[in-house]
C-alpha positions in Angstrom: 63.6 113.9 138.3 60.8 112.7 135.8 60.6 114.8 132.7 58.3 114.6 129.9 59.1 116.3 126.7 55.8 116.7 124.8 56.0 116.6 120.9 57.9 114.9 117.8 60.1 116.7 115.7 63.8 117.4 115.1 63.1 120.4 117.6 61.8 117.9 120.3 64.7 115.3 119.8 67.2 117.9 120.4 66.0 119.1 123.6 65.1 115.1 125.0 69.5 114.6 123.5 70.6 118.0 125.7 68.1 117.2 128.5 68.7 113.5 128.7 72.2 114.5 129.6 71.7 116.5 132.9 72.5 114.9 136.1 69.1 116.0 137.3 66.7 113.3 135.2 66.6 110.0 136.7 64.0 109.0 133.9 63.1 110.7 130.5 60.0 110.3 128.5 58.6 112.0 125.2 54.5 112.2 123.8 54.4 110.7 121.2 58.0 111.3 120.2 59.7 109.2 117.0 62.5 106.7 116.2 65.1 108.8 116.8 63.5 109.8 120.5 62.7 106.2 121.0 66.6 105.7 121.5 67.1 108.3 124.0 63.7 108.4 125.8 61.1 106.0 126.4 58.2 107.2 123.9 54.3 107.5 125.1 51.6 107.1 122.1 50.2 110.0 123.7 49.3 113.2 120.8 50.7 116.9 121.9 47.0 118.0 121.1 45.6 115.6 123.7 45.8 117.4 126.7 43.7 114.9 129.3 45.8 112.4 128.2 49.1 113.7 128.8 48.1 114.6 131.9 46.8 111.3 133.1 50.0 110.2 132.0 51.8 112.6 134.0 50.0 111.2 137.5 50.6 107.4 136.0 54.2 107.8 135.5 54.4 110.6 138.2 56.0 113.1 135.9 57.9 116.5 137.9 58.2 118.5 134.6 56.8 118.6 131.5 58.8 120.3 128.7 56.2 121.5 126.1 58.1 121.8 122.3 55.7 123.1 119.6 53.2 126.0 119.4 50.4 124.2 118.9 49.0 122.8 122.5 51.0 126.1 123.9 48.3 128.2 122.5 45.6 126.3 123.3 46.3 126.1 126.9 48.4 122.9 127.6 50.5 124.7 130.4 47.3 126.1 132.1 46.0 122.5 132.2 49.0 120.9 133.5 49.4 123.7 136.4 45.8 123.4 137.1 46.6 120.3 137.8 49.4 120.8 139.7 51.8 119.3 137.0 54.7 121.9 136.6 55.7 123.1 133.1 57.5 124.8 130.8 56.0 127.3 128.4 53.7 130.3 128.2 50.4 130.0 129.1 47.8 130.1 126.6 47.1 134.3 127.4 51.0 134.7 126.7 51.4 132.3 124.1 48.9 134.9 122.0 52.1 136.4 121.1 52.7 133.7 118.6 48.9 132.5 118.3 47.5 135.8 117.0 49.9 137.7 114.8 47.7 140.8 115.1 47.6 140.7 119.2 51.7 140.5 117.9 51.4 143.9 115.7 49.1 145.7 118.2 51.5 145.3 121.3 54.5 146.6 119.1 51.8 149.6 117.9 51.4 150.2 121.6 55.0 149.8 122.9 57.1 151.4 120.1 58.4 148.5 118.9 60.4 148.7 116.0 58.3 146.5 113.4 56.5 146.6 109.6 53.5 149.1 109.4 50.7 147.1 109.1 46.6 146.9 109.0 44.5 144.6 110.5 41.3 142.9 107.4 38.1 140.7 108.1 36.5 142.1 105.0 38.3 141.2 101.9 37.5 144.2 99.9 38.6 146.7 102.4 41.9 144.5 102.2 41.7 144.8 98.7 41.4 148.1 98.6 44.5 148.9 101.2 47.1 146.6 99.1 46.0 148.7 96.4 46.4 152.0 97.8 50.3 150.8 99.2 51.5 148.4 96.1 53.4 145.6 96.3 55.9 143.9 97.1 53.2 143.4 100.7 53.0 141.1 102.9 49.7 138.9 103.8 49.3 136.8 106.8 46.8 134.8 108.3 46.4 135.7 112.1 46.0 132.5 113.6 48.6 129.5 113.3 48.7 127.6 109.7 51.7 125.4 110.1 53.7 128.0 108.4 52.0 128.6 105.8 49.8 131.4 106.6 52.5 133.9 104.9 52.6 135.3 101.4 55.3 137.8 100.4 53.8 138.9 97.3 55.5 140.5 94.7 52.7 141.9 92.9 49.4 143.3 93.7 47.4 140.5 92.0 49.7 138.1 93.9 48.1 139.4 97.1 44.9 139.7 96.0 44.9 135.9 95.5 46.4 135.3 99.0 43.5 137.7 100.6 40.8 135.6 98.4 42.8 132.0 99.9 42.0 133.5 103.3 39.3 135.2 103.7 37.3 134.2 100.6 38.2 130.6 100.0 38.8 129.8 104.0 42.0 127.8 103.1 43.2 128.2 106.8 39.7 128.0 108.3 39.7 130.2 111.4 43.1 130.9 111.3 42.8 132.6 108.3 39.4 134.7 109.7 41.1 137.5 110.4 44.6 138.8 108.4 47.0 141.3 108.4 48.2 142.9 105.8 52.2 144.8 106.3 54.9 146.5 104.7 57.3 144.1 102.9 60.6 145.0 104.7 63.9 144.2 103.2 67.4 143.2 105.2 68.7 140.0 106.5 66.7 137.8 108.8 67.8 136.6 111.7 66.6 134.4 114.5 66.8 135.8 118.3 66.2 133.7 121.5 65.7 134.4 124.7 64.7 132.6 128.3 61.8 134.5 130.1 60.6 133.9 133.7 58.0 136.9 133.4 60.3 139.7 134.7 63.9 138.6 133.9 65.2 137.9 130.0 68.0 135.8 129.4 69.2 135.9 125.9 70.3 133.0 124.5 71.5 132.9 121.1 71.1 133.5 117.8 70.8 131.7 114.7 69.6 132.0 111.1 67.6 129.7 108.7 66.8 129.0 105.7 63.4 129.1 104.9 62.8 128.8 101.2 62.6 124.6 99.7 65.1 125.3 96.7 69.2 126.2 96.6 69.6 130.4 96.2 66.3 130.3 98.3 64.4 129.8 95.6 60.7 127.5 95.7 57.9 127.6 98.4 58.9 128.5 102.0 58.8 125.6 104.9 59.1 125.2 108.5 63.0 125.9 107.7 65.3 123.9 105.6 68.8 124.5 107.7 70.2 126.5 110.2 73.5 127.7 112.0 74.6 129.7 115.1 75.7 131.9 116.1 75.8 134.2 113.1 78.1 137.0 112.3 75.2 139.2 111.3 74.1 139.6 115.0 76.7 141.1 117.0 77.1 141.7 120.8 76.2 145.6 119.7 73.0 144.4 117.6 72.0 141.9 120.5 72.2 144.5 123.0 69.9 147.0 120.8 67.3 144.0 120.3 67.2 143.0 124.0 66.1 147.0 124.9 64.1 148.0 121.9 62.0 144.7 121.1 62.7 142.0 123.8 62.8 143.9 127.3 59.6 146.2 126.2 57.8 142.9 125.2 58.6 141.3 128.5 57.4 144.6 130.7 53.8 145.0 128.4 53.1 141.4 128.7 53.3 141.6 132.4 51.6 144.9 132.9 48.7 143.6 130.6 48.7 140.8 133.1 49.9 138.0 130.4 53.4 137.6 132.3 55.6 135.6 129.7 57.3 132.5 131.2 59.0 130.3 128.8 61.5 130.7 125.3 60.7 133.9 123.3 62.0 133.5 119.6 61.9 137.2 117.7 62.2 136.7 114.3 64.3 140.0 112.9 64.8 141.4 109.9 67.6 143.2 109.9 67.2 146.5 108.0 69.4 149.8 107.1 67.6 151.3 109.9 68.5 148.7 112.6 66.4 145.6 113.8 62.7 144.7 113.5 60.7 142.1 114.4 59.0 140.2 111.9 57.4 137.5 114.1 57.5 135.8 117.5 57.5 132.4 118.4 56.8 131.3 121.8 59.3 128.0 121.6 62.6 127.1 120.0 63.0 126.8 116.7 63.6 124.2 114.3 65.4 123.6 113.2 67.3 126.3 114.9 67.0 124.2 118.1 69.0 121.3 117.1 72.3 123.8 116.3 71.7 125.6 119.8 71.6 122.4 121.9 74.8 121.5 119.7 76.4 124.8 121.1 74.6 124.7 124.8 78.0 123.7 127.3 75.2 124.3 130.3 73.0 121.9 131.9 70.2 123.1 130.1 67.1 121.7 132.6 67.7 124.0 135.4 67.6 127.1 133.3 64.1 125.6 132.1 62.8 124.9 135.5 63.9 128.7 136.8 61.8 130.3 134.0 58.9 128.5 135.3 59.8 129.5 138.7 61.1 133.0 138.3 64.1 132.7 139.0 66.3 133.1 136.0 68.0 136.1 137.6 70.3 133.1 139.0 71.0 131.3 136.0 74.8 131.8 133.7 74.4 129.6 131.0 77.8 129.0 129.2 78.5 128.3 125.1 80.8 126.5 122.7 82.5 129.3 120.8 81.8 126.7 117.8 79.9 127.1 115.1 76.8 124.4 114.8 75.2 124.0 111.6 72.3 121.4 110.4 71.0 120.3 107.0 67.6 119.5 107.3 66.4 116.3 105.1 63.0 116.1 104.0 61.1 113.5 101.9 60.4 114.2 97.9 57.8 115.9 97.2 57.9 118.6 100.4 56.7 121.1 101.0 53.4 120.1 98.9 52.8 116.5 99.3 55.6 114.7 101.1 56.2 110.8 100.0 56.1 108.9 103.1 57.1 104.8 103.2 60.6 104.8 102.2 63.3 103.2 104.0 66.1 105.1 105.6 70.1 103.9 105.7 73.3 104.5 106.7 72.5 106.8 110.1 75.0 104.5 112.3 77.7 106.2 109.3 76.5 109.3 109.0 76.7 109.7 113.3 79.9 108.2 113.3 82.0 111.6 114.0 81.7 112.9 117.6 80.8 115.9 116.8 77.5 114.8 114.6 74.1 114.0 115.5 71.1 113.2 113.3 68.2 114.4 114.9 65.0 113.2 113.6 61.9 115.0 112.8 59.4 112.5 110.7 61.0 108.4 111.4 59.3 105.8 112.1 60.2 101.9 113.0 58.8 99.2 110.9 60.6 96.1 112.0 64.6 96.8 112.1 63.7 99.1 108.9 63.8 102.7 109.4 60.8 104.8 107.9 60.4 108.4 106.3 57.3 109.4 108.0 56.7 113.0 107.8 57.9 116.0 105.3 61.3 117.3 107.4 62.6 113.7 108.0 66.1 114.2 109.2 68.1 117.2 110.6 72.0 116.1 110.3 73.6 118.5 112.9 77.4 119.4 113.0 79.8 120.9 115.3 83.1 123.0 114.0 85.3 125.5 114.9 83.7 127.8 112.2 80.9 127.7 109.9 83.0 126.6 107.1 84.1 123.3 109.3 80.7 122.8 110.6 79.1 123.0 107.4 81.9 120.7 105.9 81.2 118.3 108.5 77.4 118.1 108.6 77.6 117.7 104.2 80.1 115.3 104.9 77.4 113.4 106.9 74.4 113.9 104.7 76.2 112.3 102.2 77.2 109.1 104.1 72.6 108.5 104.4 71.4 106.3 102.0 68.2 107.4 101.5 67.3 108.1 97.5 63.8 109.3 98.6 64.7 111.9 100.1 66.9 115.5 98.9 68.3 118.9 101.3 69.5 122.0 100.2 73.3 122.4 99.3 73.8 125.7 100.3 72.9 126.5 104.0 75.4 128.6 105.4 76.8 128.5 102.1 76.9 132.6 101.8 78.4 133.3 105.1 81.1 130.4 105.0 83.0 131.6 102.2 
């Protein structure tokens, strides 16, 4: 087979590493890809938002599945397109992919179902939102509906706090039309935890789960980014709490969405927080995560292209997909000056070191080639990815190659998985 993984981050080098591998793909290709995906994959200057020209591409190079990575061309309709044009894919189409691309569709579906989630009201008029935070206090939550990069999300401790974050969105237009419409929840309190699943429309095949760490700083301290570090699995969801979230949030998700004739096909990601009163969801995503992604392919012993190709088809009812009992844990590495204003330019060294151990990889997020120099070229640069037979090992091992990078532009947290590991 022909496969095209569309995208460019740590998230899409993982899956182009674990698909590369199956004895299916005769030929492997990534739009637009990096450095790191340049050595595994041949790389198309083709941008995930340019939706006529990956498929032109797809006829040129006569592509038999596209793998579709971020959330982005998901929600506006990239797998439509591609099917319309008789390109098969992998990913919700854009009605399904609502679930991430409208975070009050999100609330109003677990209103509806009973699904176990924050209580929440829906603002387009900033003094009514006021007026609401107000009336509940704070710590609240405010969110922009739409998709902001992950940044659309203020936890604010005080009631001024939010009243800034309402005036950002809907006064200021700081997300433009993504931050037209907010919604405004109960600030819930637990551990979080990341929960994913394979969907062909009807069936759900969990998958693992993980947890990340969000926050910039050590102790989860600074701004929150697209996620600093992850591992899995994690002691915090067990078989007994898996089984609860797959018939209380998952299942009744998968059953509305193909009643309300948005049948899901593709990776659901329910982000949990994991309360005193059981599980509830805090978010979907409608792809992996990353950098969650890069310690699941770590732990994925399966051939992981024919489980993508019977969710597309519907046929996931067939699929056992097997796992390392090991723990995988990555340390994300991001340029100075992330999460506000990332330096970008600065030469990268030691990788060839720091992959030296079997049981490493460095998958890259932001690289870029400049000559035989390698280039920070984004904000999450690296994500240095370990395998060990617990999380203290694994976490050992991926520090142990983080510190073998030369790379004085750039810093990662210390502590990921540093709580659970002792």
């Amino acid at each position: 087979m022909r496969v095209l993984i569309v995208g460019s981050g740590g998230r899409e080098h993982a899956l182009v590493w674990a698909i590369a591998a199956s004895p299916l793909v005769d030929r492997i290709y990534c739009a637009p890809g990096n450095a790191g995906i340049a050595e595994e994959a041949e790389c198309v200057q083709v941008a995930a938002s340019d939706t006529p020209g990956i498929i032109a591409f797809c006829r040129r190079a006569a592509i038999d599945f596209v793998v579709v990575g971020p959330e982005a061309p998901l929600v506006a309709g990239l797998v439509d397109a591609l099917e319309q044009a008789g390109i098969a894919a992998f990913g919700p189409n854009a009605a399904a992919a609502a679930l991430e691309g409208s975070k009050a569709f999100m609330k109003d579906l677990c209103d509806r179902e009973g699904i176990p989630t924050a209580s929440y009201r829906r603002f387009r008029d900033a003094t009514a939102a006021k007026a609401y935070i107000a009336e509940q206090g704070a710590p609240i939550v405010v969110k922009a509906d739409g998709l902001a990069a992950g940044k659309g999300v203020f936890v604010a401790a005080s009631v001024a706090e939010a009243h800034r974050a309402v005036d950002a969105m809907l006064g200021e237009g700081r997300f433009g039309s993504a931050g037209a419409e907010i919604v405004v929840e109960e600030c819930l309190t637990g551990e979080e935890a990341s929960f994913f699943v394979l969907v062909d429309g009807v069936t759900a095949l969990p998958l693992a789960a993980a947890q990340d760490h969000k926050r910039v700083g050590d102790g989860d301290t600074g701004l929150n980014t697209g996620g600093m570090g992850a591992y899995s699995p994690t002691p915090a969801v067990t078989p007994a709490l898996e089984g609860t979230v797959m018939e209380r949030i998952v299942l009744p998700t998968v059953r509305a969405m193909a009643r309300d004739g948005r049948p899901f096909k593709g990776v659901l990601y329910a982000g949990l927080m994991l309360t005193d009163t059981g599980p509830k969801l805090l978010e979907y995503n409608v792809r992996f995560g990353d950098p969650e992604c890069q310690p699941l392919m770590m732990r994925l012993r399966s051939d992981l292209l024919p489980a993508l190709i019977a969710a597309r088809d519907g046929i996931l009812k067939d699929i056992d997909l097997r796992w390392h009992d090991d723990t995988a844990l990555c340390v994300v590495m991001a340029a100075n000056g992330y999460p506000d204003d990332p330096q970008r330019g600065s030469e990268i060294r030691g990788l060839a070191d720091a992959a030296a151990d079997p049981e490493v990889n460095v998958f890259h997020a932001g690289t870029k080639r400049d000559g035989d120099r390698l280039i920070a070229d984004g904000g999450r640069v690296l994500g240095v990815t370990a395998l060990g037979r617990d999380l203290a090992a694994a976490r050992a091992r991926a520090y142990a190659a983080v510190d073998r990078i030369d790379w004085p532009a750039g810093f990662c947290r210390r502590d990921i998985g540093l709580r659970r590991s002792r």
